[in-house]
PDB file of N, CA, C and O in Angstrom:
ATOM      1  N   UNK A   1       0.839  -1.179   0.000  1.00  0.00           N
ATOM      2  CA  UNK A   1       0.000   0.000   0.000  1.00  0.00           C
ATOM      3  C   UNK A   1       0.886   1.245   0.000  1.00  0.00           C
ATOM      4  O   UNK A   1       2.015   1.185   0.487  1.00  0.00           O
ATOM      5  N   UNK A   2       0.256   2.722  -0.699  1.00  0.00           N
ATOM      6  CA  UNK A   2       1.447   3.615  -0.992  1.00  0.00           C
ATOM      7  C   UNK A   2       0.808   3.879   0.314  1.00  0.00           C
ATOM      8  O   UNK A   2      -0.046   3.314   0.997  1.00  0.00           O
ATOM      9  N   UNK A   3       2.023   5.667   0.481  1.00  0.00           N
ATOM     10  CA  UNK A   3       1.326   6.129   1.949  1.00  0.00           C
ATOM     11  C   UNK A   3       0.254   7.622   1.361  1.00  0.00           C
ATOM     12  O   UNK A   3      -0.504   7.938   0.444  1.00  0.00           O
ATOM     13  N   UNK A   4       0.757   8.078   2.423  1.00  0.00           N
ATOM     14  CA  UNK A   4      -0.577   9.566   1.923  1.00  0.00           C
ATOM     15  C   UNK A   4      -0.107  10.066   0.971  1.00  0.00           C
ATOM     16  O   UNK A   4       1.107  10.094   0.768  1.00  0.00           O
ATOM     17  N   UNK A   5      -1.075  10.614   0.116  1.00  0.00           N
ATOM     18  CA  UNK A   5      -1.058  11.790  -0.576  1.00  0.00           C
ATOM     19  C   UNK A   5      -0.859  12.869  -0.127  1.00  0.00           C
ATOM     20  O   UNK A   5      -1.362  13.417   0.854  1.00  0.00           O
ATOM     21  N   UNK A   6       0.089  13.305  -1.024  1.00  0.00           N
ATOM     22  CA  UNK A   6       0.411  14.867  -0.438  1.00  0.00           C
ATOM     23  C   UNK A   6       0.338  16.168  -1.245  1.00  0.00           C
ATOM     24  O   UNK A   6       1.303  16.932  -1.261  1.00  0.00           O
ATOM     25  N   UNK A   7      -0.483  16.359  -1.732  1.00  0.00           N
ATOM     26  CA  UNK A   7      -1.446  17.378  -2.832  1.00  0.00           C
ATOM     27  C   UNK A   7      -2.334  18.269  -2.639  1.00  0.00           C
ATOM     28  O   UNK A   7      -2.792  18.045  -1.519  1.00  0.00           O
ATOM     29  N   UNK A   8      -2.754  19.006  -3.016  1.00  0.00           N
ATOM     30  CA  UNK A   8      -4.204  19.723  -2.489  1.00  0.00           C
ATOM     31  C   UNK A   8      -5.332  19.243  -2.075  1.00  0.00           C
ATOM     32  O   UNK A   8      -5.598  18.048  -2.209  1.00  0.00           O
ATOM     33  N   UNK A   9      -6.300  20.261  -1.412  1.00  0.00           N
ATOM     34  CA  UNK A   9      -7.138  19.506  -1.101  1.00  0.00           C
ATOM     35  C   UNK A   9      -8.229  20.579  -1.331  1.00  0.00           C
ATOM     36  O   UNK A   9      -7.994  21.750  -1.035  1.00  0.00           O
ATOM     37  N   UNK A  10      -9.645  20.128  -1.955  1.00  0.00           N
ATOM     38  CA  UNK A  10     -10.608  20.670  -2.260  1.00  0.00           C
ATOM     39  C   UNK A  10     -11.622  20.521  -1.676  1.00  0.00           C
ATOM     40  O   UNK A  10     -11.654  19.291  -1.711  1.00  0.00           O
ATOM     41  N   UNK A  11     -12.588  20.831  -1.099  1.00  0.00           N
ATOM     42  CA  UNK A  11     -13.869  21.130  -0.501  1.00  0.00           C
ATOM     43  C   UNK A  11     -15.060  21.668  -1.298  1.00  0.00           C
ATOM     44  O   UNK A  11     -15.218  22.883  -1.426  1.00  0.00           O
ATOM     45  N   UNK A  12     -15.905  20.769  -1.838  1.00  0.00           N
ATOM     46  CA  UNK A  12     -17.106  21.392  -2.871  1.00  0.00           C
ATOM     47  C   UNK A  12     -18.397  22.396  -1.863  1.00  0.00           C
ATOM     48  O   UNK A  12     -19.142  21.858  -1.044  1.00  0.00           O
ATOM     49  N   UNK A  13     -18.403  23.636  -2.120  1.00  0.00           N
ATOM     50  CA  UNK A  13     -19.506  23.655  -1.685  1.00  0.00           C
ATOM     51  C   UNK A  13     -20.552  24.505  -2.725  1.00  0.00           C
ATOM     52  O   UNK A  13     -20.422  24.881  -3.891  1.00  0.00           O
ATOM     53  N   UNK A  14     -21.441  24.600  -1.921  1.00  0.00           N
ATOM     54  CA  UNK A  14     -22.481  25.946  -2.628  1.00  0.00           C
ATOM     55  C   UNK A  14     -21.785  27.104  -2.912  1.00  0.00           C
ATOM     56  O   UNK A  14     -20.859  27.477  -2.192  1.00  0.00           O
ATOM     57  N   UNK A  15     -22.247  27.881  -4.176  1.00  0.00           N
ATOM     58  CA  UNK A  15     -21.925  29.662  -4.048  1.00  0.00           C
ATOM     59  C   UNK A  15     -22.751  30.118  -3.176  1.00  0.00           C
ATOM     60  O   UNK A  15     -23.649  29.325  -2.891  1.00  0.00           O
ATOM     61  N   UNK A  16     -22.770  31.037  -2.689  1.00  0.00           N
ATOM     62  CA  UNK A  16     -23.442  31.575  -1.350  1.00  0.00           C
ATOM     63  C   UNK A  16     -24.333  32.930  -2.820  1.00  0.00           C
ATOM     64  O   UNK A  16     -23.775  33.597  -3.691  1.00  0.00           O
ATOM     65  N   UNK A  17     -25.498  32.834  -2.533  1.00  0.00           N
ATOM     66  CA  UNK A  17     -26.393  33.610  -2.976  1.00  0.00           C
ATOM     67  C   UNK A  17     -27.126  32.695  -4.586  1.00  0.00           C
ATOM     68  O   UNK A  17     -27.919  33.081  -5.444  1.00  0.00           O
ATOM     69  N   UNK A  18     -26.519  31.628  -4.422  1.00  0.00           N
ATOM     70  CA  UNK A  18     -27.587  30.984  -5.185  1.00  0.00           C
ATOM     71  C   UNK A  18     -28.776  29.664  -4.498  1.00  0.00           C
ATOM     72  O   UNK A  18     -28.913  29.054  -3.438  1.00  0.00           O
ATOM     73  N   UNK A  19     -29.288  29.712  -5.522  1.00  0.00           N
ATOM     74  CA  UNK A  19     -30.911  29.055  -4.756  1.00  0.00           C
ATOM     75  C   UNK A  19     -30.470  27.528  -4.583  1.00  0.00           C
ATOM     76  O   UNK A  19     -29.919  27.110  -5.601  1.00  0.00           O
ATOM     77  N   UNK A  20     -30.579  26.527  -3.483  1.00  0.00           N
ATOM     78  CA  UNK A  20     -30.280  25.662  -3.950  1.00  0.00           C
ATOM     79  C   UNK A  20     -30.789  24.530  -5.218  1.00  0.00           C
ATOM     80  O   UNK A  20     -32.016  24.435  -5.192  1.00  0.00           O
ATOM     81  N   UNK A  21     -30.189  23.703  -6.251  1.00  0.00           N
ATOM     82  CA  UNK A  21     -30.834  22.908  -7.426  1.00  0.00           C
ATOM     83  C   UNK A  21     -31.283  21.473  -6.611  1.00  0.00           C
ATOM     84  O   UNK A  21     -30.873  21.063  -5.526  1.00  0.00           O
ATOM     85  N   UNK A  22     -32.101  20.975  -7.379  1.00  0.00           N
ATOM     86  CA  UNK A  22     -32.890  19.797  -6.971  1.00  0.00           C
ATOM     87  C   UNK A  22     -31.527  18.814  -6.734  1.00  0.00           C
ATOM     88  O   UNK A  22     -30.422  19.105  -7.191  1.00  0.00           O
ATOM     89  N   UNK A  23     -31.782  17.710  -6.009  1.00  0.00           N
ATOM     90  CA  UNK A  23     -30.767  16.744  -5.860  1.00  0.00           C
ATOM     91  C   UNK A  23     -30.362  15.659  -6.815  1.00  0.00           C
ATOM     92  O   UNK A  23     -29.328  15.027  -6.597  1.00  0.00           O
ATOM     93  N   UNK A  24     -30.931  15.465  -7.605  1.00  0.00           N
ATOM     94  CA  UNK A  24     -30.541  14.996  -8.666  1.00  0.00           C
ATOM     95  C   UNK A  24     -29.651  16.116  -9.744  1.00  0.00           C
ATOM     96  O   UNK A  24     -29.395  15.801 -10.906  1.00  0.00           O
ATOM     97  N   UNK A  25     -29.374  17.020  -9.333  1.00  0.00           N
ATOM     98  CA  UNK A  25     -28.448  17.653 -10.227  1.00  0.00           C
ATOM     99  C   UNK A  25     -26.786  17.745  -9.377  1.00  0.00           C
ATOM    100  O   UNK A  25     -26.694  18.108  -8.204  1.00  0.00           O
ATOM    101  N   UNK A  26     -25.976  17.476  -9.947  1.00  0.00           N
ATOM    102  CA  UNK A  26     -24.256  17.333  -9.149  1.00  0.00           C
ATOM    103  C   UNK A  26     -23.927  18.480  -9.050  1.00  0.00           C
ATOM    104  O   UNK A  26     -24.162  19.124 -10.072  1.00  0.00           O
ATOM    105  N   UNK A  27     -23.414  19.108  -8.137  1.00  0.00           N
ATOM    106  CA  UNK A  27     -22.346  20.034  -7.666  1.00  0.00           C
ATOM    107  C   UNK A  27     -21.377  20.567  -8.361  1.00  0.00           C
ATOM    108  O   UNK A  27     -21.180  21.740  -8.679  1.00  0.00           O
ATOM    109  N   UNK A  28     -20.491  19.127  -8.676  1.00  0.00           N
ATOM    110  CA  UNK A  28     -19.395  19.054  -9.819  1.00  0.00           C
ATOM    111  C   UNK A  28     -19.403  17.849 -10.445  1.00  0.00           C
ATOM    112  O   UNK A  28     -20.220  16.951 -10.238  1.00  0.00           O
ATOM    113  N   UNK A  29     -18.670  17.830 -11.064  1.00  0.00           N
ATOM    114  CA  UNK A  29     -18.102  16.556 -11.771  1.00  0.00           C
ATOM    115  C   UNK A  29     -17.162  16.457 -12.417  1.00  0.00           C
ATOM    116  O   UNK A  29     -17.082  17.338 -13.273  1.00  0.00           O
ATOM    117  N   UNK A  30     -15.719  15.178 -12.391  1.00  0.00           N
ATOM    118  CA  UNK A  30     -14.669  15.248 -13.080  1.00  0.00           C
ATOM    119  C   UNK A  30     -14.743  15.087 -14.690  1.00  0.00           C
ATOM    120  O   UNK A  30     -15.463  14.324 -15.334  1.00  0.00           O
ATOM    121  N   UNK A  31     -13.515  16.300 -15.291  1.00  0.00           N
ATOM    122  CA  UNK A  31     -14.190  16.048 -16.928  1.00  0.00           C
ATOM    123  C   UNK A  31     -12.262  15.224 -17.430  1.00  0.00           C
ATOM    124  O   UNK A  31     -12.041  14.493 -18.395  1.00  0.00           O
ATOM    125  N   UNK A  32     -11.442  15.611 -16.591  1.00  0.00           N
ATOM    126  CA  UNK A  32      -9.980  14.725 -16.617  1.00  0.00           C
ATOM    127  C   UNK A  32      -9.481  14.527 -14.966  1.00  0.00           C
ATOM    128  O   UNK A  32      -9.601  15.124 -13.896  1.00  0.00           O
ATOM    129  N   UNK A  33      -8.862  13.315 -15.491  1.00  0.00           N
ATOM    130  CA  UNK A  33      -7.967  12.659 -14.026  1.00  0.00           C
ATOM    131  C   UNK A  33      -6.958  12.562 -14.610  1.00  0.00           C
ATOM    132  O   UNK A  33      -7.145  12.467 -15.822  1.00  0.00           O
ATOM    133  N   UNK A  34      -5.555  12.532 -14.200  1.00  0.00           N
ATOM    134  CA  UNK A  34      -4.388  12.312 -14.450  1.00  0.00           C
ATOM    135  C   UNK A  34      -3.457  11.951 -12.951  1.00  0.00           C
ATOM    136  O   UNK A  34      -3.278  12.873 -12.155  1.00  0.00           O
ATOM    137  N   UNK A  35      -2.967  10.731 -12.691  1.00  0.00           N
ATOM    138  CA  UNK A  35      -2.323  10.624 -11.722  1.00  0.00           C
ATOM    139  C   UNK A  35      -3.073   9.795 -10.634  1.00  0.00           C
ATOM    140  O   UNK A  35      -3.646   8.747 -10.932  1.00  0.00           O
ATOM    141  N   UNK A  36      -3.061  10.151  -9.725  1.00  0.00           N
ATOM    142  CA  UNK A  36      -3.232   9.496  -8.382  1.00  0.00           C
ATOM    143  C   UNK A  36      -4.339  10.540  -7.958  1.00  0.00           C
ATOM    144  O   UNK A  36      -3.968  11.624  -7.509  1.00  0.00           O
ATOM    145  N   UNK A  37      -5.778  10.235  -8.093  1.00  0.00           N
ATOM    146  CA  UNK A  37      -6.378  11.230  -6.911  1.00  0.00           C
ATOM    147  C   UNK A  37      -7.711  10.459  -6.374  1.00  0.00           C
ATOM    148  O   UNK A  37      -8.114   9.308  -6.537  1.00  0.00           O
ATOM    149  N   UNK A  38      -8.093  11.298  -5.843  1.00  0.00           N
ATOM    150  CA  UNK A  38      -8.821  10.345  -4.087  1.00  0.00           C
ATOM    151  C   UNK A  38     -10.027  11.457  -3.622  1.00  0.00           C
ATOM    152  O   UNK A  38      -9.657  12.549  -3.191  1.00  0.00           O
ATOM    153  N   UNK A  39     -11.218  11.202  -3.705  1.00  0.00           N
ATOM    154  CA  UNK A  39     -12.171  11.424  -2.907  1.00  0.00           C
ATOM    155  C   UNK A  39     -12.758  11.015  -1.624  1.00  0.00           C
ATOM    156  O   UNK A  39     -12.537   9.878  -1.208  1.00  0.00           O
ATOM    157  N   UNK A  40     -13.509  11.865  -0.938  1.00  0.00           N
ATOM    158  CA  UNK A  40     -14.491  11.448   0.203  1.00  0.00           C
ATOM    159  C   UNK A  40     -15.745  11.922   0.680  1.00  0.00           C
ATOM    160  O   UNK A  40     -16.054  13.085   0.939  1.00  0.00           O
ATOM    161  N   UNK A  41     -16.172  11.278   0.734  1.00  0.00           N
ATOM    162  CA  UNK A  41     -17.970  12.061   1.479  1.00  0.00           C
ATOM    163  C   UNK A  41     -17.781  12.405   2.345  1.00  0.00           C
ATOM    164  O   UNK A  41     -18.082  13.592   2.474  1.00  0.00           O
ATOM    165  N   UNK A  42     -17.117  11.657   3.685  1.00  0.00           N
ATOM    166  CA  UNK A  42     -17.184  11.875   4.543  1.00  0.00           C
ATOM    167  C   UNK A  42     -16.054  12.582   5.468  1.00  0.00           C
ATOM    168  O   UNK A  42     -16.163  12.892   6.654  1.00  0.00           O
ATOM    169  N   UNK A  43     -14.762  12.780   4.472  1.00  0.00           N
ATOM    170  CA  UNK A  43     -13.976  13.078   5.279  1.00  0.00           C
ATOM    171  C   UNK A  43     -13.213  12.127   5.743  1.00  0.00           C
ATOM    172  O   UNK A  43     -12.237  12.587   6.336  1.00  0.00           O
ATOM    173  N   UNK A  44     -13.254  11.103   5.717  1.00  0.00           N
ATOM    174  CA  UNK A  44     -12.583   9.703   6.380  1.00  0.00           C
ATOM    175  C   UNK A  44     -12.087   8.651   5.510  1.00  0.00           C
ATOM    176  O   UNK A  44     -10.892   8.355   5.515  1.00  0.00           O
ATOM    177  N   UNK A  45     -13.030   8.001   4.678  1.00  0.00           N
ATOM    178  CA  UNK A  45     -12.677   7.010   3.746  1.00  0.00           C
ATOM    179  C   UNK A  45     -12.515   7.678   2.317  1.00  0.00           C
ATOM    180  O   UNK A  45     -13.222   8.506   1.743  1.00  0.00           O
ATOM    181  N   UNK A  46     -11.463   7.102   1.974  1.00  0.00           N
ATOM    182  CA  UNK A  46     -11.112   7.915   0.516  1.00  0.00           C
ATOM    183  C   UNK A  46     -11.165   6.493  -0.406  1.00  0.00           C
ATOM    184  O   UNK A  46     -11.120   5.322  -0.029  1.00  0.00           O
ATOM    185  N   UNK A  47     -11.282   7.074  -1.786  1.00  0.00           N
ATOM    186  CA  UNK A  47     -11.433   5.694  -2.970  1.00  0.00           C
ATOM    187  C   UNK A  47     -11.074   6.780  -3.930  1.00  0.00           C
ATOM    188  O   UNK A  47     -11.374   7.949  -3.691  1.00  0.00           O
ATOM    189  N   UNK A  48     -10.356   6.372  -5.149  1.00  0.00           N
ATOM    190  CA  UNK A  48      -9.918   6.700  -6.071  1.00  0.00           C
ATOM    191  C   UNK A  48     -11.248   7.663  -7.080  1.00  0.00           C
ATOM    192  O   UNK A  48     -12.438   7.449  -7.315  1.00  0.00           O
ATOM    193  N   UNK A  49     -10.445   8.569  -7.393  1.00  0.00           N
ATOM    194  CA  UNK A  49     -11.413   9.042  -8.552  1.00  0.00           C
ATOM    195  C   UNK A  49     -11.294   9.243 -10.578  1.00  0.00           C
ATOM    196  O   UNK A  49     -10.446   9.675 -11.358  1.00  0.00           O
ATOM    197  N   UNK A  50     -12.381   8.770 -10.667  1.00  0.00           N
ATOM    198  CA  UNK A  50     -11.922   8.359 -12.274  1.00  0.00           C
ATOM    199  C   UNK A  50     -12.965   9.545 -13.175  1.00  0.00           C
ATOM    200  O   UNK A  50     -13.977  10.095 -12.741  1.00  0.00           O
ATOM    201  N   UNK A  51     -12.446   9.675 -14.295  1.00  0.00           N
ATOM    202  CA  UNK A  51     -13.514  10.573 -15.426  1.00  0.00           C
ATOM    203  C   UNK A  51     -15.115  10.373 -15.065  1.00  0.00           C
ATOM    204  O   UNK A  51     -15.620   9.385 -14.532  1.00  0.00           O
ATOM    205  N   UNK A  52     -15.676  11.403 -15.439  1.00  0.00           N
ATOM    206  CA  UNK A  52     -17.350  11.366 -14.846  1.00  0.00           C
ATOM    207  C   UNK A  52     -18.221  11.331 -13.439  1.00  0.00           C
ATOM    208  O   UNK A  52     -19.408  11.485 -13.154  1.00  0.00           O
ATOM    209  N   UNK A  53     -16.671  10.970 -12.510  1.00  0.00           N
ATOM    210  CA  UNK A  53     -17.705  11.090 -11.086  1.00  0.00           C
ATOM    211  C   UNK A  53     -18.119  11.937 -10.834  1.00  0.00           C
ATOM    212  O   UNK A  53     -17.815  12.828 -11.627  1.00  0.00           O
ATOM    213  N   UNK A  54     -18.645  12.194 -10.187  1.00  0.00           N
ATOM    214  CA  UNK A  54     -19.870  13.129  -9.541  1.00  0.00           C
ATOM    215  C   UNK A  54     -19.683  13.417  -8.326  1.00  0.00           C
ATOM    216  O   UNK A  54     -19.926  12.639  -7.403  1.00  0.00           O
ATOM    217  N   UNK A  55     -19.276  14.449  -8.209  1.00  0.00           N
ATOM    218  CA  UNK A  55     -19.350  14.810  -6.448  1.00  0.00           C
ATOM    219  C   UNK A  55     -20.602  16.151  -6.089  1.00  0.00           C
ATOM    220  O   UNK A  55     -21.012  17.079  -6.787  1.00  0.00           O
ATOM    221  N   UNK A  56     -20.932  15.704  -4.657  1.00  0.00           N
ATOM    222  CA  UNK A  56     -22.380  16.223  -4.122  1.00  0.00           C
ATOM    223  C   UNK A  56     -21.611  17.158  -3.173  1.00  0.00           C
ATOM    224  O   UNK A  56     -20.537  16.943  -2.612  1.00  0.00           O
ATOM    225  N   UNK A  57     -22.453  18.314  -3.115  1.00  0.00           N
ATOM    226  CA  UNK A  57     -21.521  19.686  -1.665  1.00  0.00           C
ATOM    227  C   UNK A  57     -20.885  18.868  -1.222  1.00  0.00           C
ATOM    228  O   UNK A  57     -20.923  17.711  -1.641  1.00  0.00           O
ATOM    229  N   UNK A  58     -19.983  19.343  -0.062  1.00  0.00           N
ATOM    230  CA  UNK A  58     -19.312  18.518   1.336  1.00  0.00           C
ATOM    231  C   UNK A  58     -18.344  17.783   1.110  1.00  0.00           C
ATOM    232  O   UNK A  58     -17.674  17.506   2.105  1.00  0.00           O
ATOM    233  N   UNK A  59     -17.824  17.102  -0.429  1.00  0.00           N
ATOM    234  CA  UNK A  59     -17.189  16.202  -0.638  1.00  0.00           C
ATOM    235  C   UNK A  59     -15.694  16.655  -0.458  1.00  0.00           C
ATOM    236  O   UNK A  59     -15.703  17.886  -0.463  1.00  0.00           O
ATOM    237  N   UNK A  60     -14.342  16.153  -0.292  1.00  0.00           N
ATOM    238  CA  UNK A  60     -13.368  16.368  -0.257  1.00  0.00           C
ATOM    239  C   UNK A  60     -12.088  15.365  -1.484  1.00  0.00           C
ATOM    240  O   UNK A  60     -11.899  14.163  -1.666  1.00  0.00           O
ATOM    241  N   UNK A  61     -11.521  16.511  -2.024  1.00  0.00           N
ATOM    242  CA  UNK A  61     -10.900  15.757  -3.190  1.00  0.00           C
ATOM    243  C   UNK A  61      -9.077  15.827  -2.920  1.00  0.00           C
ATOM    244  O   UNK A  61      -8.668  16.987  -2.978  1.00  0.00           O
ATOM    245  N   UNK A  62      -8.312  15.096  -2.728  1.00  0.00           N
ATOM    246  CA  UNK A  62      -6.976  15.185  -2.922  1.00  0.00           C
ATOM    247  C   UNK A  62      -6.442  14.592  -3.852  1.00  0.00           C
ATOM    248  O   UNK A  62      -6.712  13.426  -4.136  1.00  0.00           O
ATOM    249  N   UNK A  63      -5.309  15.555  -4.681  1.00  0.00           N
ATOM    250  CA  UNK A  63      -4.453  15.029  -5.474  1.00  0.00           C
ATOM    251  C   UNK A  63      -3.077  14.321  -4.854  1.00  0.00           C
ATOM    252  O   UNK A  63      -2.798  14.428  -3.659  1.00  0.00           O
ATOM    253  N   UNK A  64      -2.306  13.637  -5.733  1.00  0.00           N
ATOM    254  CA  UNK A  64      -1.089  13.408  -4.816  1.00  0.00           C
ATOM    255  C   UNK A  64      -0.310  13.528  -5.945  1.00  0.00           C
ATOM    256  O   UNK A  64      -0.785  13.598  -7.079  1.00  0.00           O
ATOM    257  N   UNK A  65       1.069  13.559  -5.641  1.00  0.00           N
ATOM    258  CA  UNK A  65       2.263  13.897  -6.548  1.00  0.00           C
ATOM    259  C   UNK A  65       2.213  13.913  -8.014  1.00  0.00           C
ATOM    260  O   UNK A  65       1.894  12.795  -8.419  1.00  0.00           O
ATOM    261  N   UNK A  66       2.392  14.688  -8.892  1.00  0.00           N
ATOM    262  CA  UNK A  66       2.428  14.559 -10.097  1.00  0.00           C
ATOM    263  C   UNK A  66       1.177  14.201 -10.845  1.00  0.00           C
ATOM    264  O   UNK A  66       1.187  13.605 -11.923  1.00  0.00           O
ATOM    265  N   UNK A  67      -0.065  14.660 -10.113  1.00  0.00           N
ATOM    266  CA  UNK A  67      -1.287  14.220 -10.150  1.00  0.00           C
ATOM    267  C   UNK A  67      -2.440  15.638 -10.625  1.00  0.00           C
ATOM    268  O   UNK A  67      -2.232  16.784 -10.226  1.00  0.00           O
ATOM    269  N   UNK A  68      -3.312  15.363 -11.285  1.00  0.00           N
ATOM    270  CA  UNK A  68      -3.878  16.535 -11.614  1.00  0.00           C
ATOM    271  C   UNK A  68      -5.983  16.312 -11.801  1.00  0.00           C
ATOM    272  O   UNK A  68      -6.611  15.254 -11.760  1.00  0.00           O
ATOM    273  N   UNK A  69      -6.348  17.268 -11.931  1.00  0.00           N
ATOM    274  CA  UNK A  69      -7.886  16.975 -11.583  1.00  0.00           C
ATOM    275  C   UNK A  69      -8.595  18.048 -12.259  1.00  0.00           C
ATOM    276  O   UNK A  69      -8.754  19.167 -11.771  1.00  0.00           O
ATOM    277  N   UNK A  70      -9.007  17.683 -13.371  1.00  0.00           N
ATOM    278  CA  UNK A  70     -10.641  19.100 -13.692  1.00  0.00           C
ATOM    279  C   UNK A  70     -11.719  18.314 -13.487  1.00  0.00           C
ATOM    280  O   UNK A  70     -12.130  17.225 -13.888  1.00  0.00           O
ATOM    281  N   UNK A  71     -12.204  19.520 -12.450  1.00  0.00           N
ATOM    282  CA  UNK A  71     -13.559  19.139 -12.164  1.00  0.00           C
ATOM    283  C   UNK A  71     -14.625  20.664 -13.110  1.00  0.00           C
ATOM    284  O   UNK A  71     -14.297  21.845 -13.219  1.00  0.00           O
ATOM    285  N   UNK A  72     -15.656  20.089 -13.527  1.00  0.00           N
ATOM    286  CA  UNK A  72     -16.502  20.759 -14.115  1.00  0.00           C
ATOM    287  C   UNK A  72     -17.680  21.301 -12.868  1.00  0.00           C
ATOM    288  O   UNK A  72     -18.405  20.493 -12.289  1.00  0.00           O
ATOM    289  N   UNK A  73     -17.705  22.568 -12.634  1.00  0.00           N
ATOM    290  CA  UNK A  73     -18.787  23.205 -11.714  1.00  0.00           C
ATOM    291  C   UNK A  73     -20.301  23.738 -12.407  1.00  0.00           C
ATOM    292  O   UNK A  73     -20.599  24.800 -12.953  1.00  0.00           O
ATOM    293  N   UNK A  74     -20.934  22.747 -12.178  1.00  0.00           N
ATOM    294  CA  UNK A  74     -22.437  22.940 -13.095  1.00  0.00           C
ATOM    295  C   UNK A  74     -23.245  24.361 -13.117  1.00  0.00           C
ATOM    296  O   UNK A  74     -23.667  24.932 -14.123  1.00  0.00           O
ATOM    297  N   UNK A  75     -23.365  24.819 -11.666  1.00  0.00           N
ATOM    298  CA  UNK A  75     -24.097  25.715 -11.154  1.00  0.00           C
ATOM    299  C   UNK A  75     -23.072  27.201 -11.942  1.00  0.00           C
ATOM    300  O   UNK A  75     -23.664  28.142 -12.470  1.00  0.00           O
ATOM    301  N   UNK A  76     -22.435  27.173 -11.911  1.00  0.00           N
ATOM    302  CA  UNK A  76     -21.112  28.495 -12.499  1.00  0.00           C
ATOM    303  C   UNK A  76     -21.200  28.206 -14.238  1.00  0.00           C
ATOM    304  O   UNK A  76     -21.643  28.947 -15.115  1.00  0.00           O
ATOM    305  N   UNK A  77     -20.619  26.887 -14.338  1.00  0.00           N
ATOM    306  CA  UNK A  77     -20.104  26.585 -15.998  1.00  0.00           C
ATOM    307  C   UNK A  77     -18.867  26.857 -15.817  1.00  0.00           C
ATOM    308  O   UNK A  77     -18.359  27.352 -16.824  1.00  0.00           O
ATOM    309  N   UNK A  78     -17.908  26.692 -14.616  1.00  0.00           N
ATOM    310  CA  UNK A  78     -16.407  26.782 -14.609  1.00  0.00           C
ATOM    311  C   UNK A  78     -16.161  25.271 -14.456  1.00  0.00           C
ATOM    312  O   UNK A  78     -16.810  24.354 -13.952  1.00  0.00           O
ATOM    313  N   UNK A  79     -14.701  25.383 -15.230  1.00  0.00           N
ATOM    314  CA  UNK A  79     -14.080  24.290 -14.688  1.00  0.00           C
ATOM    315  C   UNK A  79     -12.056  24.768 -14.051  1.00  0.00           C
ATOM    316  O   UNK A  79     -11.206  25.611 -14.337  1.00  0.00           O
ATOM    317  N   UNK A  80     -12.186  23.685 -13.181  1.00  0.00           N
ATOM    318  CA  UNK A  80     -11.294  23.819 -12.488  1.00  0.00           C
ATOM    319  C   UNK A  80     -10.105  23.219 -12.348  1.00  0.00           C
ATOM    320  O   UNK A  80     -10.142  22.095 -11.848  1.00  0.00           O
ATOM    321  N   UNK A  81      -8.834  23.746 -12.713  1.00  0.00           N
ATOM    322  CA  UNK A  81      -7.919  22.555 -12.278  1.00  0.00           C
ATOM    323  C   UNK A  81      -7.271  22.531 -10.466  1.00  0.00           C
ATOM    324  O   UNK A  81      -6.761  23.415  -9.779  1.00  0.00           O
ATOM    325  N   UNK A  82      -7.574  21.202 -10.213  1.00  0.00           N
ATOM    326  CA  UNK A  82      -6.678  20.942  -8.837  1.00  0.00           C
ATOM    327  C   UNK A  82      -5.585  19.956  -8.883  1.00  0.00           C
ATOM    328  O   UNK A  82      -5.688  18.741  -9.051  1.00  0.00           O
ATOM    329  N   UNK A  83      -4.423  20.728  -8.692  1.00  0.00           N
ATOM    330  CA  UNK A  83      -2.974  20.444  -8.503  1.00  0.00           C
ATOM    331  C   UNK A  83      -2.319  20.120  -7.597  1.00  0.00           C
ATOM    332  O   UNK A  83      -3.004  20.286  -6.588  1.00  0.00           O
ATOM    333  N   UNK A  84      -1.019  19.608  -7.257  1.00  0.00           N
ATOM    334  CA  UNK A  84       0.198  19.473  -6.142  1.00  0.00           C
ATOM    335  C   UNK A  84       0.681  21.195  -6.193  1.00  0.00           C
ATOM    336  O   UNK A  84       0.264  21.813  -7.173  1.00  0.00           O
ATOM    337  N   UNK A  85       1.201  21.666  -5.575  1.00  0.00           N
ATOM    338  CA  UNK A  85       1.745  23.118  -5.859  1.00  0.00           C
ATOM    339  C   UNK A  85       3.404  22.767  -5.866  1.00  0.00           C
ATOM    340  O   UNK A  85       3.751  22.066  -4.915  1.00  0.00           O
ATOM    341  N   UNK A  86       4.345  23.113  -6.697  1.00  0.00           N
ATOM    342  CA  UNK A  86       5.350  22.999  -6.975  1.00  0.00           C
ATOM    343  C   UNK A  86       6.200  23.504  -5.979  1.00  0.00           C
ATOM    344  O   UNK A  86       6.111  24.478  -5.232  1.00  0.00           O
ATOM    345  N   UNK A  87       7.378  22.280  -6.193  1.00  0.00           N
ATOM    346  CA  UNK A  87       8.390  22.391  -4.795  1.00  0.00           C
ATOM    347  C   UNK A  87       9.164  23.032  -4.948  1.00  0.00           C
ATOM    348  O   UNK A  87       9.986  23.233  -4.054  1.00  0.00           O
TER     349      UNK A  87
END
């Protein structure tokens, strides 16, 4: 087993002044993965993340070394890259 990741870390939430969307609509969602990266609902258990997942508010995303992440933000129409920040 490797050990931790040591990359950024992202936190999905709401924009503050929009209405909330029905629950069947995602938060975000990944549109590329590259590398090693790792989600959680809860904060605790992490599992790998691949093209198309779907993450709901609250979720937490880390990259690890040499690892990279666009996530697509529905509610905006941004997308985002999350990175390692260079040593």
């Amino acid at each position: 087993m490797r050990g931790p990741l040591h990359g950024h870390f992202a936190f999905i939430s709401a924009a503050a002044g929009h209405a909330q969307d029905s629950t069947d609509q995602p938060s975000a969602m990944t549109v590329a993965v590259r590398g090693k990266c790792e989600c959680s609902e809860d904060g605790i258990t992490f599992t790998n993340v691949d093209r198309n997942h779907i993450f709901e508010q609250g979720a937490t995303i880390r990259t690890g070394e040499n690892a990279r992440l666009d996530l697509f933000f529905r509610r905006t129409g941004t997308t985002v890259r999350l990175q390692p920040a260079p040593k």
